[in-house]
Every structure is written in C-alpha cells, then in structure tokens.
N, C-alpha and C positions, 0 to 999 in steps of 0.2 A: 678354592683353586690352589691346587699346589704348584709349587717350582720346586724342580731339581736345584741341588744346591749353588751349585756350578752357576748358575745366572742370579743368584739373587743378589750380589753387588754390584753385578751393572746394571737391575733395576734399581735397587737403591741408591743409586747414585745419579742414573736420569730423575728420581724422583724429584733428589736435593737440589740436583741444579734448578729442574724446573720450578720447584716451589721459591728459590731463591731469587730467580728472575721474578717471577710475579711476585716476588713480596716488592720489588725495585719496581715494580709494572703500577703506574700510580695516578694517580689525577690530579695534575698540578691547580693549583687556586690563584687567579693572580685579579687583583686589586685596579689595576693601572690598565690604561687599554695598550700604552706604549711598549712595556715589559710582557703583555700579553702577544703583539704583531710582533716581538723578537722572537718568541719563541712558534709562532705559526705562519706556516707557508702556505702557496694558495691557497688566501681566504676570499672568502665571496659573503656581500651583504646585502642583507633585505633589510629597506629604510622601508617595509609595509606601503610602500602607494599603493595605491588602490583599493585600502580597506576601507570601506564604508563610513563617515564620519557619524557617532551620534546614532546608529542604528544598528542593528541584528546584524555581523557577518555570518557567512557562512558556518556552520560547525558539522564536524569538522574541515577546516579551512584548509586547503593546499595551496603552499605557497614555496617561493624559489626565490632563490639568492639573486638581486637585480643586478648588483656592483660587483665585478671581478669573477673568478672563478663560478661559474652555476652549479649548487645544490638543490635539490628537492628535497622539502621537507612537511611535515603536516602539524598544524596549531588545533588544540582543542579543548573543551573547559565541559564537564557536564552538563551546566544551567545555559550554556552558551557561548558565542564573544560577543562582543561591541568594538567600535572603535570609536576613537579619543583621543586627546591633542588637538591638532588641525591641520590646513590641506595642506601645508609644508613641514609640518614635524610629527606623522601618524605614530601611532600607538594601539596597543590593542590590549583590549581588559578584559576580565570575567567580566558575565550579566550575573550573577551572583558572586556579592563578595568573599564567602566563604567557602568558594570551589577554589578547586586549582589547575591551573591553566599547564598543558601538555604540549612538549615541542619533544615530536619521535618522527619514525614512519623515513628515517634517512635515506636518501635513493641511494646516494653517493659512499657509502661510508665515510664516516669524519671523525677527526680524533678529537677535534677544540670548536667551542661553542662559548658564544660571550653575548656582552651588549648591556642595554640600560635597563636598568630594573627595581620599580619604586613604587610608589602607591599610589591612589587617588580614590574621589570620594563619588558621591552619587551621580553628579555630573559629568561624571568624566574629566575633573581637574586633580592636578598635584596635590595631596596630601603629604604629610611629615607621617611616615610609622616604617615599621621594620619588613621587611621581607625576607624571605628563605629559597635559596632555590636547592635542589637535590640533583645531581648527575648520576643515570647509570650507566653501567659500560656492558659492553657483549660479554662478558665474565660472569657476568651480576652484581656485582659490586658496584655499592651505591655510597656518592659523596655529598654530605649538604654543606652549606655555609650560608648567614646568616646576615643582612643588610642592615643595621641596626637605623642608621638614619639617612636613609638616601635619598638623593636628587634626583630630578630627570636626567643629568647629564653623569649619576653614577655610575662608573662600570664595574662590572663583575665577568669573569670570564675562566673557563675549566681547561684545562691541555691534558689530554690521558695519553702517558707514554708506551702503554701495551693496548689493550682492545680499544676495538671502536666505540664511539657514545652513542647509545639506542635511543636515550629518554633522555630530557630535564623537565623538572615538575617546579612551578613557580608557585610559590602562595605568599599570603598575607598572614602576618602577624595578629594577633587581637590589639586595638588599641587601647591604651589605661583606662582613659574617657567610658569606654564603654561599647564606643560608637564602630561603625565597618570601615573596613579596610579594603578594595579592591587592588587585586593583584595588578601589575601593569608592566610593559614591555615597547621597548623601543631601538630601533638599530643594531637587530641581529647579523652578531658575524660568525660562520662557519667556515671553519677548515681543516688545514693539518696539524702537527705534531711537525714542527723539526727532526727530531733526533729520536724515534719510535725505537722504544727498545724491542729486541727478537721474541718471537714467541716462541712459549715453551718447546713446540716440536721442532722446533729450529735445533734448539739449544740441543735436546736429546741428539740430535743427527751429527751436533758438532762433538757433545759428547763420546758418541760412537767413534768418531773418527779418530779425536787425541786417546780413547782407549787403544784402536788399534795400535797407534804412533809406539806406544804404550810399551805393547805386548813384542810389537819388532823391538824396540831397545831392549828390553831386558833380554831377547834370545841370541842378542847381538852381541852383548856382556856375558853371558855362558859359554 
C-alpha cells in the first residue's frame, strides 16, 4: 500500500502515540485484597453458594457475581469441576488435577479480577503447593504470576489499565513429593479499573486534533 508523502508523518505519529499508550496499557498484579479494592470500583463477588459440595458441578458452569455490582461469567476445567470447602466457605476445583480451570465468557466487560487461589488434595481439602494463574486481556496479551505457598485465605488479584479481561486460566503446580495438586478457587471478585487508561483510537483522534491546533499556530506566525 502506498501513501503519498504528505501523510506519512501523521501516520507515523498516530502510530507512536498509540503503540506508546499501549505499552503504559498493562495488567497491574496486586498481592493484598486492600491495595487491590483501591484500585477497583464497582466490584461484585461470587462467594460460589450453591456449588454442589463433594460432587460433579456443572461444566461448563454459569455463574454471577452475588455481592455488589452483578457480572456474568462462565467457570470451566476439561475433566470437569467439583466442589469443596463446605456449606459456608465453597470452593470450587478441577475433577482432574492436572487440568486447568477457565474463568471467561464475561457478560459485562471487566477490567479486574481477583480472589483466593491455592491448592487441595484428593478430597477436596487444603494442601500446601504453588499455583499459577494467567490473565488475558481483549488485546491478547497474556499476564501470569505465580503462588508459591498459598492459603486459603491468599489473595491474588489483576487490574488491566487498557482492554478488558477475556480469560484467567488457574492451574497447579507439580508438587516435589511427586504427588497431585488440584487447582482451587475461592471468593471471586470482579470489576473495574479506577483510572483506565484511553485507547488507542482515542488517542489518534486527540492526535489529530493537537496536529490541527498545530498547523493554525505556525500559519498564525507566518
């Protein structure tokens, strides 16, 4: 494709901008649930009632935010789910320990996605081992990080300042031992992004504009 000469700086320069904003366009990681609810506004949580204890849920499972703002979202694992914990603190696991459990299928669009994420063992109790989870965003861009020893009551949580979160994939770690690992899931929270930075085609249009601003000064100084 060719351009006349004449526009190829103010394509290369919507390019700049934009590639510059989305390099700033990121998936924050936060550790804390407290420093996570600072940086996210209407949030909504599913504490999982009414997931089946100790047997086959549904898969793929549709599920919605109970607490605060309502999301639609969908949970799912290849081999299947279970659930686990008990009737006041659910949980929900892989039926195979070495699938990985899928939370997508967003009604709502959401920018941040958090909650408790740790391991357990055949019976559906708390084991000690690592977990990983991965976020992707509507860009494509995919973030993991890595739970090295967590509790039930660890949190982990993602805030993406440009696109919206399509996916997060939960899995287990292998453990030293030998032995399996089920992935597991507890008091998910969905919602927004504070401070969402502009997308690209914003930025081009705001480019466009300070060019014109631009082009009037200099003919104003002639």
């Amino acid at each position: 494709m060719n351009l006349s000469l004449r526009f190829k700086p103010a394509v290369l320069c919507i390019a700049l901008l934009s590639g510059a904003l989305s390099a700033q366009a990121a998936i924050g990681i936060y550790g804390d649930a407290s420093a996570f609810d600072s940086a996210v506004t209407a949030t909504g949580t599913d504490t999982l009632f009414g997931v089946p204890q100790d047997q086959a849920a549904s898969n793929p499972m549709d599920r919605r935010t109970l607490l605060g703002t309502t999301y639609q979202y969908q949970v799912s694992a290849a081999g299947g789910l279970i659930g686990a914990g008990g009737e006041d603190d659910v949980w929900v696991t892989a039926n195979v320990a070495s699938d990985v459990i899928t939370f997508s299928h967003f009604k709502e669009g959401i920018t941040a996605f958090g909650g408790n994420f740790f391991g357990s063992d055949f019976n559906g109790q708390y084991q000690a081992g690592g977990v990983t989870l991965s976020v992707t965003d509507a860009a494509g861009f995919t973030f993991s990080q890595t739970l090295a020893a967590p509790t039930v009551n660890s949190f982990l949580g993602f805030v993406s300042s440009g696109p919206s979160i399509v996916s997060v994939s939960l899995f287990a770690e292998p453990l030293p031992s030998g032995d399996s690992l089920w992935p597991t899931a507890r008091n998910l929270v969905l919602g927004q992004a504070v401070t969402p930075v502009p997308e690209p085609a914003s930025a081009a249009l705001l480019l466009l504009g300070l060019g014109g601003i631009a082009l009037v000064r200099r003919r104003a100084m002639h």
